[in-house]
Backbone bond lengths (Angstrom), bond angles and torsions (degrees), N, CA, C in turn:
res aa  C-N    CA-C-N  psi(-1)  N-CA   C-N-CA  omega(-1)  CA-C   N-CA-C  phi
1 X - - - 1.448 - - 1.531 108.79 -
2 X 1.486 111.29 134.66 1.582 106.34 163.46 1.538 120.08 -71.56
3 X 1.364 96.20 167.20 1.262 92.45 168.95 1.235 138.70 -62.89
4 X 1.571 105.09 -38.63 1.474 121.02 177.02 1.644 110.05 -60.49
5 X 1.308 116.22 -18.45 1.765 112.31 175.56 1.467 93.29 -83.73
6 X 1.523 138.89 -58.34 1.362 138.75 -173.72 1.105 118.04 -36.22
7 X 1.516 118.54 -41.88 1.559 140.01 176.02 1.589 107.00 -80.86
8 X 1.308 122.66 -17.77 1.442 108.82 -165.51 2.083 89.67 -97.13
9 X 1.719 103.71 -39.82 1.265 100.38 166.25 0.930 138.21 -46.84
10 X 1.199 124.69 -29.84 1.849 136.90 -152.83 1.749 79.66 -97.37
11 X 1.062 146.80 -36.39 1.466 145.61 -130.53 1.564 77.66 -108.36
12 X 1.189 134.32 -68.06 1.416 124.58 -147.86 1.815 86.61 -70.97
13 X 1.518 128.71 -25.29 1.700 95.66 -148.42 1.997 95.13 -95.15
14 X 1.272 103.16 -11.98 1.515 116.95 143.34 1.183 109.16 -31.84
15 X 1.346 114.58 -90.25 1.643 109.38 -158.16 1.055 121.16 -96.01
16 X 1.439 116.45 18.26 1.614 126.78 146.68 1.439 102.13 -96.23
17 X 1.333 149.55 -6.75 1.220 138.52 138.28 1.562 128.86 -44.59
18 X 1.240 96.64 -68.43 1.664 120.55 153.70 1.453 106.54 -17.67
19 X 1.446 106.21 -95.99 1.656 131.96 170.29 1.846 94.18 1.44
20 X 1.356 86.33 -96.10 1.167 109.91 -165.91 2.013 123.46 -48.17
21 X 1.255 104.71 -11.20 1.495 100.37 -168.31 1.847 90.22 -97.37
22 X 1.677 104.10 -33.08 1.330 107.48 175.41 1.585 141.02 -54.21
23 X 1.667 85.64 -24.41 1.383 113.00 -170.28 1.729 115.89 -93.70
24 X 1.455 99.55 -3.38 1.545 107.52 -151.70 1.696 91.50 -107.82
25 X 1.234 120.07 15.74 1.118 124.05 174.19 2.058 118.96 41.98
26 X 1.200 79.11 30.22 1.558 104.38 173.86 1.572 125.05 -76.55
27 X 1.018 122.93 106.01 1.827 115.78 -170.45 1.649 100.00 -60.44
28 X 0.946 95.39 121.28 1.777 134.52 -166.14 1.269 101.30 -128.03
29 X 1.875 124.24 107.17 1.109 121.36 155.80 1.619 108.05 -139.14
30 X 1.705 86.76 108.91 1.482 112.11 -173.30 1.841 103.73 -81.62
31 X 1.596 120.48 27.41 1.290 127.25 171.68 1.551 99.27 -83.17
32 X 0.928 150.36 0.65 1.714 134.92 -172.76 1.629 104.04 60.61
33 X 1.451 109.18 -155.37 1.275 103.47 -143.73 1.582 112.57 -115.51
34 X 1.239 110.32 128.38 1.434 115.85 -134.83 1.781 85.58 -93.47
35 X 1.584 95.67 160.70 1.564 112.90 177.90 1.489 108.42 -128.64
36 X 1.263 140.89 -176.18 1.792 150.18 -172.29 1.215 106.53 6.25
37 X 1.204 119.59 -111.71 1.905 112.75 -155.52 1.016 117.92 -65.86
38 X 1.579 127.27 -32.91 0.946 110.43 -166.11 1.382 121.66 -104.66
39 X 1.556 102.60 9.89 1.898 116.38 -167.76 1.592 83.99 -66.72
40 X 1.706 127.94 137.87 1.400 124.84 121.68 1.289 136.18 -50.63
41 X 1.365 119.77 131.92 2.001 112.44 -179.38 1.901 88.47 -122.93
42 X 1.393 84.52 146.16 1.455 115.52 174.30 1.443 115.87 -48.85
43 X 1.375 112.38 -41.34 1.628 106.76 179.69 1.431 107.73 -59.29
44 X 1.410 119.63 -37.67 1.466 121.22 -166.78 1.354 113.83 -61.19
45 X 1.427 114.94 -48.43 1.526 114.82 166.16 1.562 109.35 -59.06
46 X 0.970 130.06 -55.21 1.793 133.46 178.82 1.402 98.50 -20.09
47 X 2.062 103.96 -64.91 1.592 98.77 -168.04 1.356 129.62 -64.85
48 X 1.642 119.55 1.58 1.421 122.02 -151.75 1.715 97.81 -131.08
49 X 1.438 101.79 -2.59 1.486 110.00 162.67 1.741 115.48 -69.00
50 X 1.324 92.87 136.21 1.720 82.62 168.68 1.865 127.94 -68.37
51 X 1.142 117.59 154.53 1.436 119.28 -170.33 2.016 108.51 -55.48
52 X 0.986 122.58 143.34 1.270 121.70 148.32 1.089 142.24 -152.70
53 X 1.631 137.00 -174.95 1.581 113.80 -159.21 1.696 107.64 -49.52
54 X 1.511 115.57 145.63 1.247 106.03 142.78 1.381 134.55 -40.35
55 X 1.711 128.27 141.31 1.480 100.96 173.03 1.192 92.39 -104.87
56 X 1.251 111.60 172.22 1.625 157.71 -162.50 1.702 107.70 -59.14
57 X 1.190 136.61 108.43 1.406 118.34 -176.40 1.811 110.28 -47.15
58 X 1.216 103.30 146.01 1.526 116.36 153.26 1.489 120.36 -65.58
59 X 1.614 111.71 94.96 1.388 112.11 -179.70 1.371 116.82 -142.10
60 X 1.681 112.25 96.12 1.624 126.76 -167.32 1.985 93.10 -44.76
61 X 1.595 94.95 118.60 1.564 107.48 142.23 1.890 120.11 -35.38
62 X 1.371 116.90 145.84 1.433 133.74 -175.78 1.205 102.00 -63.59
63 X 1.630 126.68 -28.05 1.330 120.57 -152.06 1.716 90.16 -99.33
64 X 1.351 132.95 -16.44 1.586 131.29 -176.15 1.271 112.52 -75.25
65 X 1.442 103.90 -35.77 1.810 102.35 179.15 1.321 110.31 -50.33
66 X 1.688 128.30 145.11 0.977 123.75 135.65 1.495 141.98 -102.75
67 X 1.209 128.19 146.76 1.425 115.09 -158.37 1.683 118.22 -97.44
């Protein structure tokens, strides 16, 4: 393959990458990585999640230990 196809390839699967992530109505923020007001933190979504069952403690079965 030449180069000029390698380069013409890489370009189309780009902007059918593009295309497609744009189109998918996907929150897409091609800003990099945000700092103070406007960073989101994980707890904040946690609190605004709805409630659900507790899960189950994590507690290895007798037979996993090894001695």
């Amino acid at each position: 393959m030449s180069n000029r196809s390698i380069i013409i390839m890489v370009l189309v699967l780009v902007g059918a990458t593009a295309y497609l992530l744009f189109k998918s109505d996907g929150n897409i923020d091609m800003g990099g990585e945000k700092h103070g007001a406007e960073a989101t933190h994980v707890e904040e979504a946690k609190k605004d999640a709805p409630a659900t069952a507790p899960a189950a403690p994590a507690v290895a079965p007798a037979a996993d230990v090894k001695k």
